[in-house]
C-alpha positions in Angstrom: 0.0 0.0 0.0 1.4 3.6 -0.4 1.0 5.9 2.0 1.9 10.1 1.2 2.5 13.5 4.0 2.2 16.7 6.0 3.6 19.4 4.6 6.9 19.3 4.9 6.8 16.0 3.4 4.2 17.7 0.6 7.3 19.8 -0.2 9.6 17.0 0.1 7.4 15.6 -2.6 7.8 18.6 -5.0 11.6 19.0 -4.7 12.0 15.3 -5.5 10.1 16.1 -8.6 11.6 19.5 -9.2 15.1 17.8 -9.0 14.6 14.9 -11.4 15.6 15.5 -14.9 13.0 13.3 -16.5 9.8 14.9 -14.7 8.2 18.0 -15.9 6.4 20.9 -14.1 4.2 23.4 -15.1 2.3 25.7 -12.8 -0.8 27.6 -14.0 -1.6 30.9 -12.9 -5.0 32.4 -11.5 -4.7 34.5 -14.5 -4.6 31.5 -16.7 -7.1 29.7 -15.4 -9.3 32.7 -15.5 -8.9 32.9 -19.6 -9.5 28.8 -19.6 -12.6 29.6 -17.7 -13.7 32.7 -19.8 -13.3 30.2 -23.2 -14.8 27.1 -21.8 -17.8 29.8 -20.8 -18.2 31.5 -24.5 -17.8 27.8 -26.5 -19.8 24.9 -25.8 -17.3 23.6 -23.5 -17.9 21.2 -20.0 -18.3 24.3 -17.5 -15.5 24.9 -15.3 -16.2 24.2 -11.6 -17.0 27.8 -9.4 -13.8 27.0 -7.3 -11.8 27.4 -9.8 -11.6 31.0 -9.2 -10.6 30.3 -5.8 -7.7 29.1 -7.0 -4.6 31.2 -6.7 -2.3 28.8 -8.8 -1.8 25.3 -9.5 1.4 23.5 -9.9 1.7 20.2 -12.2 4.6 17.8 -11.7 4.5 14.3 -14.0 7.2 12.0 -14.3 6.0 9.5 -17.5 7.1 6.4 -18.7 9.3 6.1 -15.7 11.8 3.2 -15.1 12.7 2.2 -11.1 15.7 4.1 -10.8 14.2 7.3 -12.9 11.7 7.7 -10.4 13.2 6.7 -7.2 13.0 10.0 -5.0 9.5 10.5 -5.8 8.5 7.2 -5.1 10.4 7.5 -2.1 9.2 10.2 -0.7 5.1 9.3 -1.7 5.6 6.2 0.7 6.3 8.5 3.4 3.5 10.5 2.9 1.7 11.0 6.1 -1.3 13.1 7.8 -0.2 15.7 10.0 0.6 19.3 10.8 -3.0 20.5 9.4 -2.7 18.0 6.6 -5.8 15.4 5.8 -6.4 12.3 3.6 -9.7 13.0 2.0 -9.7 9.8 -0.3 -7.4 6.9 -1.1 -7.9 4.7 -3.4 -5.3 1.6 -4.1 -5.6 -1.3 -6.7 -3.0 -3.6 -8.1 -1.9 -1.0 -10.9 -2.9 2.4 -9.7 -2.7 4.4 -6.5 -4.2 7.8 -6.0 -4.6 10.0 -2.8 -6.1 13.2 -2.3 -4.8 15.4 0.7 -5.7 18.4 1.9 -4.9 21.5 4.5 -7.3 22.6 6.2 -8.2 24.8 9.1 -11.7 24.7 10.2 -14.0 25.0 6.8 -10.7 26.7 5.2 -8.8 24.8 3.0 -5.2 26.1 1.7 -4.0 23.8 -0.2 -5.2 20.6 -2.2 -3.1 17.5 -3.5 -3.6 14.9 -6.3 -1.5 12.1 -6.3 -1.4 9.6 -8.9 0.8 6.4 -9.6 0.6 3.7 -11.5 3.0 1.2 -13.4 4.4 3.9 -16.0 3.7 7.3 -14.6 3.6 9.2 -11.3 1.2 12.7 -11.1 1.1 15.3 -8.6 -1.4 17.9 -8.7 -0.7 20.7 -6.4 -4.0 23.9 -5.6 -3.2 26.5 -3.7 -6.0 29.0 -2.7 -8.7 29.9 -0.6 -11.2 27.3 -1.1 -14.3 25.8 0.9 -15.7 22.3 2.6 -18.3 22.4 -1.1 -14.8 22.8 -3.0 -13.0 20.0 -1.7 -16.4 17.8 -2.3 -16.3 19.2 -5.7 -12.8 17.8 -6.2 -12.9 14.5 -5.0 -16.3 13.7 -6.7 -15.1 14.6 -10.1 -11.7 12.1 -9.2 -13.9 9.6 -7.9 -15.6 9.6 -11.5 -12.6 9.3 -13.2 -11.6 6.6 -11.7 -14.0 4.3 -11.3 -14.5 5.0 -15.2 -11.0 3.2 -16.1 
């Protein structure tokens, strides 16, 4: 089973991927995602979810088609991933092939940050909000993950 962190292990996390050649990163901007929203409003696009403007930015790190050794920081540090220091497992799901967790911060119906977490046998995801979101948000979230899931 793997397990993932609070936050300094959430950092931990990112500077594993930030320091391996082979993953990428790409962080979208409130300003970005406000012009995603504003097309996906004037075409006949899925809506975008309301707490996406709550979002201040979002940061991207995937490591694809990985081999053992390409990957072993990461992987490292997403087994010791653990709850703590405001930090909160909201879902965990594990099969043979995939693993996904979704953590959270939060401080009384304030959340600060989200995490998506994704491995399976060829690529690892993190997905990283930061913002000022809601208890509604976070339900928002994991539904949609749930959904994508369980449709694989």
């Amino acid at each position: 089973m793997v397990a993932f962190a609070n936050a300094q292990n959430l950092d931990k996390l990112v500077k594993a991927f930030q320091g391996n050649a082979k993953a990428e990163h790409h962080t979208i901007t409130k300003e970005m995602m406000g012009m995603m929203a504003a097309q996906a409003d004037s075409s006949s696009q899925k809506k975008v979810p309301g707490f996406i403007q709550r979002i201040e930015k979002m940061d991207v790190f995937t490591l694809e088609d990985y081999q053992g050794k390409d990957a072993g920081g990461i992987i490292k540090e997403m087994e010791g991933y653990k709850d703590g220091n405001g930090f909160e497992t909201l879902i965990s799901v594990n099969n043979d092939k995939d693993h996904v967790r979704i953590v959270a911060h939060k401080e009384g119906n304030a959340v600060s940050e989200v995490a998506i977490i994704v491995r399976d046998e060829k690529d690892v995801v993190l997905v990283r909000f930061v913002g000022n979101l809601n208890m509604d948000d976070l339900q928002s979230i994991v539904n949609e993950q749930k959904g994508k899931f369980q449709k694989q």
